[in-house]
N, C-alpha and C positions, 0 to 999 in steps of 0.2 A: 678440182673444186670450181664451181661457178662463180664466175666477180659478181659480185655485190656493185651496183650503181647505188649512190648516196645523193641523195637532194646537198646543193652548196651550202644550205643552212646546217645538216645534222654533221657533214662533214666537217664544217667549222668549228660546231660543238665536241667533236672527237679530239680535235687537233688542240682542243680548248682557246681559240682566236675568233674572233669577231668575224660575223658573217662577211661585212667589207674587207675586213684583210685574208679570205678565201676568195673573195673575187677578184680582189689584185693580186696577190697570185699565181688566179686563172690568166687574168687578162695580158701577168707579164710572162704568161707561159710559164711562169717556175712549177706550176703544179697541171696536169691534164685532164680536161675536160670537156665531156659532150656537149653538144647545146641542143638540145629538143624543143619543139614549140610548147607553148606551156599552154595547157586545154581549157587553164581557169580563164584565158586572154588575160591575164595581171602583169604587169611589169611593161615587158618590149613585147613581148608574144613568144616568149623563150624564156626557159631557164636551164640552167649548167647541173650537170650532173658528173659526179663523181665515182671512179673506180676506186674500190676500198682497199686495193692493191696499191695507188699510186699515195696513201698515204703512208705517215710515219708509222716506221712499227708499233710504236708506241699506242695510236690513235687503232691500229688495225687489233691490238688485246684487246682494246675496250671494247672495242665493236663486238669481236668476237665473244667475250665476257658477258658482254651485255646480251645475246643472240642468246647464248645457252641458258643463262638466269629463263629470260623469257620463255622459252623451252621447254624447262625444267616447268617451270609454274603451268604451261597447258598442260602437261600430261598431269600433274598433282590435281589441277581441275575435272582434268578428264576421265582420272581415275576415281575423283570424289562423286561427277557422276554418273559412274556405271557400278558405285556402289550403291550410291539411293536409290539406282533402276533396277539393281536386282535386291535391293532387298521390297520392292512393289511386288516381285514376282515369286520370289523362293522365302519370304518368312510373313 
């Protein structure tokens, strides 16, 4: 399976802990994380990005929970339309 990289914000939200205590964290190493230059140039010129493996299990259901819901919902979209597109063509 592919890791999932998570902005330090959504990751915080998973782990249900304030975006600043995801970055001390990062910064006291307890948890790991990439630093990419960040394209909006906001902050330092960088933000941290997280591997959805290095969190808690706990935090890694939700994620996954949350992925499938969302999932779920495009295909029920996407079946909704390619029912309205054939029914343009076959009634």
């Amino acid at each position: 399976m592919e890791k999932a990289l998570l902005k330090l914000e959504e990751a915080a939200e998973l782990e249900n802990i304030t975006r600043r205590s995801m970055q001390k964290r990062v910064t006291e190493q307890k948890i790991k994380a990439v630093k990419l230059p960040n394209e909006n140039g906001g902050g330092h010129g960088f933000e941290y990005w997280i591997n959805i493996n290095d969190l808690s299990e706990k935090a890694q259901r939700k994620y996954y929970k949350r992925q499938k819901e969302q999932a779920q919902a495009a295909l029920r979209e996407l079946s909704k339309e390619e029912r309205e597109t054939s029914k343009k063509y076959f009634f």
